[in-house]
N, C-alpha and C positions, 0 to 999 in steps of 0.2 A: 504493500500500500504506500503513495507517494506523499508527500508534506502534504499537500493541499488536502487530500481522501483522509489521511488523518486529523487536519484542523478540523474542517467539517464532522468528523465524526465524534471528535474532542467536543462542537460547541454543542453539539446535540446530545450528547450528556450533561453539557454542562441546564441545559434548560432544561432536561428530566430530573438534574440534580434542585433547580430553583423551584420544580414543583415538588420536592419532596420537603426542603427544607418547610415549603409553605403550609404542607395538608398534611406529612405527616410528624416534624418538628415544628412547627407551630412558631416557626424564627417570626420577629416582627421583618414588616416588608426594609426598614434601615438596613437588618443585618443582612438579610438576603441582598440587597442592591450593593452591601460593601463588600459580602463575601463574591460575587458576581462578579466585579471591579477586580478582586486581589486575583481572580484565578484567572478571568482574561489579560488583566497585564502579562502574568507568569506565563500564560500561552505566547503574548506576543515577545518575551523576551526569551522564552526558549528557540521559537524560530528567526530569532535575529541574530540571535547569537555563537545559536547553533546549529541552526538547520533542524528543529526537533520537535518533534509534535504529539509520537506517542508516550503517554504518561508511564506506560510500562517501562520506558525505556530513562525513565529521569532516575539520576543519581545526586550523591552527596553531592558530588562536584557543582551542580546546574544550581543546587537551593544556595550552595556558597557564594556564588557568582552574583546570584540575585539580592542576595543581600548584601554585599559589597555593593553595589551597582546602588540599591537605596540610600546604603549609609551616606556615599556619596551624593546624592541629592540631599542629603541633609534630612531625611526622613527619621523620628526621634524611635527610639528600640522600644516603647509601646506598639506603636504603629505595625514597625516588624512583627513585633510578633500577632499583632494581630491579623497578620497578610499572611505567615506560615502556619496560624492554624486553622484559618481559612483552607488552606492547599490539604490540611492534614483531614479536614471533615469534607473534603471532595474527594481525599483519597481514600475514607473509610465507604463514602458512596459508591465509590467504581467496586471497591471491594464485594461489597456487597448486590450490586447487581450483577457480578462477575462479569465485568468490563476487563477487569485486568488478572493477575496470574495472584494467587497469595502471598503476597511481598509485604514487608513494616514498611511503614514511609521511611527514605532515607534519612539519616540523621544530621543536622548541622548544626552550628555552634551559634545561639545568636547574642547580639549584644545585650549586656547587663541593662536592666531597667531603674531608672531612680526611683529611689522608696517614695510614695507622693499619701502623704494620708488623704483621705474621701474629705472635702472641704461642707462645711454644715454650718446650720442658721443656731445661735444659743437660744437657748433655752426662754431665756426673757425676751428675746425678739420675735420667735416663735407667737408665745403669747399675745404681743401686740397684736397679731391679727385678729388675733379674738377679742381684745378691750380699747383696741385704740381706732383700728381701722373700720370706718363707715363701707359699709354694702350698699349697692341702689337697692330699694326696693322693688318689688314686683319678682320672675322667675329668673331675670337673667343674675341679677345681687344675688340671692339664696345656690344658685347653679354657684356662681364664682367659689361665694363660701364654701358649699361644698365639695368640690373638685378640688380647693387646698387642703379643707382639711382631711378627706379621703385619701390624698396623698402621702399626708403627713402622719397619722392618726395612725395605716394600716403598713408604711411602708411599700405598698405596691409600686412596680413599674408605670411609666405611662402607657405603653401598650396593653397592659392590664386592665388601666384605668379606662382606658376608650373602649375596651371590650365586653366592660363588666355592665352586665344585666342583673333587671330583678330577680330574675329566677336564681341568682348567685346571690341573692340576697339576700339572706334568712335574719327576719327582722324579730322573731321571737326570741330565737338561741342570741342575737347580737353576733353573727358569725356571717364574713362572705367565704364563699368559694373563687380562687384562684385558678387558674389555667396561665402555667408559668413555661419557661423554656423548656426546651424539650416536652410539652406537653404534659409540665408535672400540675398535679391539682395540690392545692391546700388549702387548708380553713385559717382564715386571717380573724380576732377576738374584736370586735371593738366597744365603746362605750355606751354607758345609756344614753346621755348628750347628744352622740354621735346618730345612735337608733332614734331619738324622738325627734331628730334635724332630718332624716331620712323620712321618716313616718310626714314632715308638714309638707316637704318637697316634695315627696310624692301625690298627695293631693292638688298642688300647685301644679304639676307637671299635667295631671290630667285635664284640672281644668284649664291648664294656658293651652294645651292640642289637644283639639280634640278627635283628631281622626292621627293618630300616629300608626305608624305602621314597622315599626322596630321595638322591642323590648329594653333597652338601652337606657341604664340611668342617667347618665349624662348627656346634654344636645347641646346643639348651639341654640343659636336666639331663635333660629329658624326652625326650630325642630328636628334637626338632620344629624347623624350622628358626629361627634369632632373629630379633628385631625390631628397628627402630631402638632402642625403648627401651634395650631389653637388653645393647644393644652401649655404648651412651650411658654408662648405671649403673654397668659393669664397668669403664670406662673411668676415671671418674670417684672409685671406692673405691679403685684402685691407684694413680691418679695424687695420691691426696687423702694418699698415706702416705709420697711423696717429693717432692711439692712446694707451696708455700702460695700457688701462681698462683689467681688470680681463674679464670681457664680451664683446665677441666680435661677438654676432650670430643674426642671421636675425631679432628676435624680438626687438633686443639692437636696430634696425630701425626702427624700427616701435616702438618704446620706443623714439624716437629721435626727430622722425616726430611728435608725439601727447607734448612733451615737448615743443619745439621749438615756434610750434603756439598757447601751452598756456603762455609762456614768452611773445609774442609777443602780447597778449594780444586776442584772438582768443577767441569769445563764446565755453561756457563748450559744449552746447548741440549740436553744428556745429561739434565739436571733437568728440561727441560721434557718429556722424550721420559715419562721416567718417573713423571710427574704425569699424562702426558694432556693436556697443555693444548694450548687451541688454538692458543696463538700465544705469542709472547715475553713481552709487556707482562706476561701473566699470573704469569710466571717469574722477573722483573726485580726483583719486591719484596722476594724471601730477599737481591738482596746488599745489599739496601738492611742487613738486618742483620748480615752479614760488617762494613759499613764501623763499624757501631755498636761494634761487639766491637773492633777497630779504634781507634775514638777510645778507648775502654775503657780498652786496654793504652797509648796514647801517655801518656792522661793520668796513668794509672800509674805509666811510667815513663821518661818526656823529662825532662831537668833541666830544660825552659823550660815545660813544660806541668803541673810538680807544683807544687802549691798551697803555700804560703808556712806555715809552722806556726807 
């Protein structure tokens, strides 16, 4: 089979691989569009560079080249790595529709990532939005309200958040269902507050539409369900009026929520349960900023650790 009979056969896996990530990984459509991006680049730089097209045929040598080839663009080693493991869950896909022979993905070495702690809104600023900041009246104030505090309240994603329906709603337990990455489900706990602010907006929601035709707790003004943008923007004008963080986006919530209740002293594996993550590692970086809060208060208030005036 010649370059070209193999790119062609390369990108029509790769569109059997973007409807799996979609229907049976449940990827929100951002990661699909970047994991898409990292693996057509890697196509076009293996035929540029090499002449090469089948993935059977990629070695250590080709994922080296390409990652030199980025560093030198100045591409930061987050990034990287998030373009090789892209390559590595398209080649667990070829695997598995026996596209390719049973090989491990080759191995290569990539560059060190800088420790960066999850950046989050304090605790008293949080509050703000509950005692300081004015809502419009009528469904779209009450919507805002609650789309921050859903956010913030249950730690969900924003793909989460724009998917989640009533029937995920169980307003008696105070419990939603989750549909998380890789298509994991889990039960999120929240408050009574939170349930009888549920309980009025849904009233309001019936009587602002009265003919909807999605199950969907959140809309826009229109009635229509929201977009990433949309969720982004709201995010972003309320958190832009209680805090002067450089980061102001839905995850900064969900960065906030998993913070908050490990200051507060909250088991690691409770946090991890209510994030969805897959595994510890991914959990372990909130106490990294309990200990920050920590050195905070020593050096505030140890006689050996306050600074000399």
């Amino acid at each position: 089979m010649g370059i070209i009979a193999h790119l062609l056969y390369g990108l029509m896996d790769l569109t059997s691989f973007n409807n799996y990530l979609e229907h049976e990984k449940r990827y929100s459509k951002h990661t699909i569009t970047a994991y898409k991006n990292d693996i057509e680049q890697f196509y076009e730089f293996l035929a540029k560079q090499f002449e090469l097209s089948d993935w059977s045929k990629i070695k250590s040598l080709h994922l080296r080249s390409w990652v030199v080839s980025l560093m030198q663009q100045n591409l930061n080693a987050t990034s990287i790595h998030r373009k090789i493991s892209s390559l590595k869950t398209y080649h667990k896909f070829l695997l598995l529709r026996k596209r390719i022979p049973t090989l491990t993905f080759p191995q290569v070495l990539l560059p060190k990532k800088a420790e960066r702690l999850p950046e989050y809104v304090e605790e008293t600023r949080m509050a703000k939005l509950q005692t300081d900041i004015v809502f419009e009246d009528g469904y779209s104030g009450l919507r805002d309200y609650l789309l921050l505090e859903i956010l913030y309240a249950t730690g969900m994603r924003r793909s989460e958040l724009i998917a989640l329906d009533w029937q995920s709603v169980e307003l008696q337990s105070a419990t939603m269902r989750v549909v998380g990455k890789g298509n994991k489900m889990r039960l999120i706990p929240f408050s009574k507050e939170l349930k009888n602010t549920l309980i009025n907006y849904k009233k309001l929601q019936k009587d602002t539409f009265k003919n909807l035709t999605n199950d969907l707790v959140l809309l826009t003004d229109k009635g229509k369900p929201m977009y990433p943008k949309f969720v982004y923007n709201k995010v972003k004008r309320y958190l832009s009026l209680v805090t002067t963080a450089k980061k102001r986006s839905p995850h900064v919530l969900r960065h906030s929520f998993a913070t908050h209740l490990s200051n507060n002293g909250a088991d690691l594996n409770a946090i991890k349960e209510l994030l969805g993550h897959a595994n510890l590692a991914a959990t372990q970086v909130y106490t990294h900023n309990s200990i920050e809060q920590l050195k905070k208060v020593y050096q505030q208030a140890h006689p050996k650790a306050k600074k000399k005036r």
